[in-house]
C-alpha positions in Angstrom: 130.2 -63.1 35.1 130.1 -60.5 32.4 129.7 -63.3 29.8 127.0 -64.9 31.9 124.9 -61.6 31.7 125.6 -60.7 28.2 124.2 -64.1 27.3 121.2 -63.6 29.7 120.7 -60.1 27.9 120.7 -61.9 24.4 118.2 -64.7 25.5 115.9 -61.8 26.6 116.6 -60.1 23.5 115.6 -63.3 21.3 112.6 -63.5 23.7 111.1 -60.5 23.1 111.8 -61.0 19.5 110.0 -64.4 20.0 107.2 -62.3 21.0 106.9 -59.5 18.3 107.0 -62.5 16.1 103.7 -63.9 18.4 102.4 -60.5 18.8 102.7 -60.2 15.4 101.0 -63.4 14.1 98.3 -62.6 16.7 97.5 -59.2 15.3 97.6 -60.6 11.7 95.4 -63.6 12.4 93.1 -60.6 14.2 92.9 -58.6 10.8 92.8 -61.6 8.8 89.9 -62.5 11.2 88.0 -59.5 11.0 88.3 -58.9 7.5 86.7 -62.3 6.9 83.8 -61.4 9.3 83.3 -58.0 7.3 82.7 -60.1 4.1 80.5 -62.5 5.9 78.7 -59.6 7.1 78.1 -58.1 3.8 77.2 -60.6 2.2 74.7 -61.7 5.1 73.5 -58.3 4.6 72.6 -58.7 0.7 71.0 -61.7 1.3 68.7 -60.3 3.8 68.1 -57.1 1.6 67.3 -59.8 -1.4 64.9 -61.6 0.3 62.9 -58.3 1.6 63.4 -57.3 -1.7 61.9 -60.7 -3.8 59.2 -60.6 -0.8 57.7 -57.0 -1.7 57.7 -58.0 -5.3 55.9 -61.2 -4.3 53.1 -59.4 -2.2 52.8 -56.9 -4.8 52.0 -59.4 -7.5 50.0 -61.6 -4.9 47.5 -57.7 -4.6 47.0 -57.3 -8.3 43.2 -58.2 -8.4 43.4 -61.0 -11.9 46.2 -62.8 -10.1 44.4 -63.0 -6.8 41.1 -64.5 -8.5 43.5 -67.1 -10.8 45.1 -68.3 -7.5 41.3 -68.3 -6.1 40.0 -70.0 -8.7 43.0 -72.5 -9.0 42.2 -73.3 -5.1 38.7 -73.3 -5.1 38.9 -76.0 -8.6 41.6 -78.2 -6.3 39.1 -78.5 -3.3 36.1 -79.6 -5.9 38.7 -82.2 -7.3 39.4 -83.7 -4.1 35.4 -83.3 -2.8 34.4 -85.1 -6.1 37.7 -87.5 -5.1 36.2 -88.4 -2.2 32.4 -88.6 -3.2 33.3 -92.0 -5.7 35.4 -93.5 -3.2 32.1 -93.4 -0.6 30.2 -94.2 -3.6 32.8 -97.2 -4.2 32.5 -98.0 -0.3 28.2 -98.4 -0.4 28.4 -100.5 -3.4 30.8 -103.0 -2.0 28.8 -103.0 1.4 25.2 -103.7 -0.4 27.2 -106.4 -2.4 28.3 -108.3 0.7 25.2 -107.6 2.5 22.5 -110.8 1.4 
């Protein structure tokens, strides 16, 4: 009987050994886990700040007076391009129509 429950006293021995060892891995794993999630954080963090930063200097260019009237300029010269584009192509369209026309 005696051998019986020292052998039942060393199973429950290597069983809670068993479970330090989970416990263990678990907490690891945890810190592992959360140390990984601080970086992400960080770095999540940076990019944000970056991008607010890169904005700003964006606007502020964008509110400079010469570079607003270049960009003005540059759009106003894109939509007489296209408005000139379009006035041959109706021009193209009447000629072919008076051609077929007897």
């Amino acid at each position: 009987m005696m051998t019986m429950l020292g052998v039942a006293i060393t199973a429950s021995a290597q069983q809670e050994v068993k479970q330090d060892g989970f416990l263990k891995k678990a907490f690891r794993d945890m810190k592992e886990s959360a140390k990984l999630q601080r970086q992400i954080d960080r770095a999540n963090f940076q990019a944000v700040k970056l991008e607010t930063k890169a904005f700003y200097e964006e606007q502020k260019r964008r509110s400079n007076p010469s570079v607003r009237t270049a960009a003005e300029r540059e759009r106003m010269q894109r939509e007489l391009e296209e408005a000139n584009k379009r006035v041959e192509e109706a021009r193209t369209k009447v000629k072919n129509v008076k051609k077929v026309t007897p």
